[in-house]
N, C-alpha and C positions, 0 to 999 in steps of 0.2 A: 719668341714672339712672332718669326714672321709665319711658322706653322698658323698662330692662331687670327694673325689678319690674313691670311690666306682663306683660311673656311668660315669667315667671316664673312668676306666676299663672294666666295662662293654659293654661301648663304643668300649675303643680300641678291645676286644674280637671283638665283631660282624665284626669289620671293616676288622680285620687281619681274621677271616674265609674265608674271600674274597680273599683280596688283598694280604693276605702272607697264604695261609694254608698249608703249612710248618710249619710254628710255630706253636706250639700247648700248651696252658694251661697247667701247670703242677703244681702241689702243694706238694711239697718235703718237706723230711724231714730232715733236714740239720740245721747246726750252723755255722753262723747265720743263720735263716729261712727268705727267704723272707716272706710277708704278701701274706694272700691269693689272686690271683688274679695277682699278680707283676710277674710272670714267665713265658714263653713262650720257650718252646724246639722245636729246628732242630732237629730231628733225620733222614734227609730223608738221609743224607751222614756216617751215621753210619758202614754202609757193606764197601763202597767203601775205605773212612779213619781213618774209627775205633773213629769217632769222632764224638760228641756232639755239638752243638751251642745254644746257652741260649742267651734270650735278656729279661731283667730286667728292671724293677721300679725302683726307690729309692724315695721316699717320705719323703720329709725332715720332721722333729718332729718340730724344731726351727722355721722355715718358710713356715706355712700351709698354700698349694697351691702350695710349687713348689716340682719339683724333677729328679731326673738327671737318667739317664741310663748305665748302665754297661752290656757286650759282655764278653760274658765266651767262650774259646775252650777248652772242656772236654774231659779227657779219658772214663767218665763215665757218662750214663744216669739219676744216682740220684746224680752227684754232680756238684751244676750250681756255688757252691761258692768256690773258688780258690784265692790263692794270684798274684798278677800280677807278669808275667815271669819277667826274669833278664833282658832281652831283649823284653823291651817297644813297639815294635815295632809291630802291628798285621798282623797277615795272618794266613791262613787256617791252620798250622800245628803246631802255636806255643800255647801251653796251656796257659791259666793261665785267667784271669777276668781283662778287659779293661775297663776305663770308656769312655765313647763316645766320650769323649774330643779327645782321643788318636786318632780315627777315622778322629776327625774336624782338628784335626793337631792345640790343642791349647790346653792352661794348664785347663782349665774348662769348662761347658757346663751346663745348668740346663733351664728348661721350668718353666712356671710359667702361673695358669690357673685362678688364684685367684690376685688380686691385695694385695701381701704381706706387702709391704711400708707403703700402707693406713692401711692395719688391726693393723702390727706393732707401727704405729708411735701413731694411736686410742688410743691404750691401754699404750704405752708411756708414751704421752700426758695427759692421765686421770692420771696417777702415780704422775702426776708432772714434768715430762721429757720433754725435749724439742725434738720438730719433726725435723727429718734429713733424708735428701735423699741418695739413693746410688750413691757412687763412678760413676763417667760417665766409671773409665774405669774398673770397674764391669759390669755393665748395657750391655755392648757390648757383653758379654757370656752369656744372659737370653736372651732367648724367650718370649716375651710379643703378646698378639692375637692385634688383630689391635687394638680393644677398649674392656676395661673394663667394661662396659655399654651394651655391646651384652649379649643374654640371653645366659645362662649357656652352651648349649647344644650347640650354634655355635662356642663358645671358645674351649670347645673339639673338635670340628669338625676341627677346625681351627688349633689347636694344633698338632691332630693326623695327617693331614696331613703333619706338618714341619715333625713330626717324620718319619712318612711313606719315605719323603722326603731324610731322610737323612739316613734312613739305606738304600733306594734304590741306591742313587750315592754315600755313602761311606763307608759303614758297608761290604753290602752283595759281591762288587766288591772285596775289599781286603781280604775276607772268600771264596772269589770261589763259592758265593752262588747264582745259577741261578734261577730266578722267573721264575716262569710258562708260557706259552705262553696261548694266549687265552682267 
């Protein structure tokens, strides 16, 4: 797995030089650290509000192939890891590390680029365990690419665009954060 969140990432990098270059790669040093590659800093509203924006990975350990994203508003350029403010609510000025959910206006959120269920239940099943599907009303907060059976590289294509997707009409709207024209 880590081969495939490696070109994943490497994916999302190429794609976000384009479509967001405002973000930019950042490799901090911080507890907990994100993994290389997982971090991407706003600094373009730094002068204006004295402020930072971070848009994160999270890579499950348990369930290789998925991973959810978390939205940091920092006082600071090296600190993207934060506790969530008191007041859950995001927008441009309140600090603290969001998971995306909070953006979707629901309790969870996680993508899924690998078909997890099949690897998990495989190795189950070989244990002697019997195979079991997810919860239907889990399934409703995973991103799933159309099919499992496309080659690797259109699942991320496929992926990064929900993502693309959804900090455009929910993340960047409630940060005040304007795309580029052109």
């Amino acid at each position: 797995m880590a081969n495939e969140q490696k070109l994943f990432l490497k994916m999302v990098q190429k794609d976000w030089a384009k479509g967001f270059p405002f973000l930019k790669p950042v490799d901090l040093i911080e507890v907990p650290k994100w993994p290389k590659g997982c971090n991407f800093r706003c600094a373009d509203y730094s002068k204006l509000r004295g402020l930072f924006y971070f848009v994160s990975f999270s890579f499950s350990r348990v369930r290789q192939g998925e991973f959810s994203m978390a939205v940091t508003v920092s006082r600071y350029s090296d600190r993207s890891v934060l506790e969530p403010p008191d007041d859950y609510h995001p927008s441009p000025t309140n600090i603290g590390t969001y998971n995306m959910a909070a953006f979707l206006g629901c309790r969870n959120f996680r993508w899924q680029i690998v078909d997890c269920n099949t690897r998990l239940n495989e190795v189950v099943v070989s244990l002697g365990g019997i195979q079991e599907e997810t919860p239907s009303h889990v399934a409703v907060n995973i991103w799933k690419p159309s099919s499992f059976d496309l080659p690797f590289n259109t699942i991320c294509d496929e992926a990064i665009r929900d993502v693309n997707a959804k900090l455009r009409h929910y993340v960047f709207p409630k940060l005040d954060i304007f795309l580029p024209t052109g």
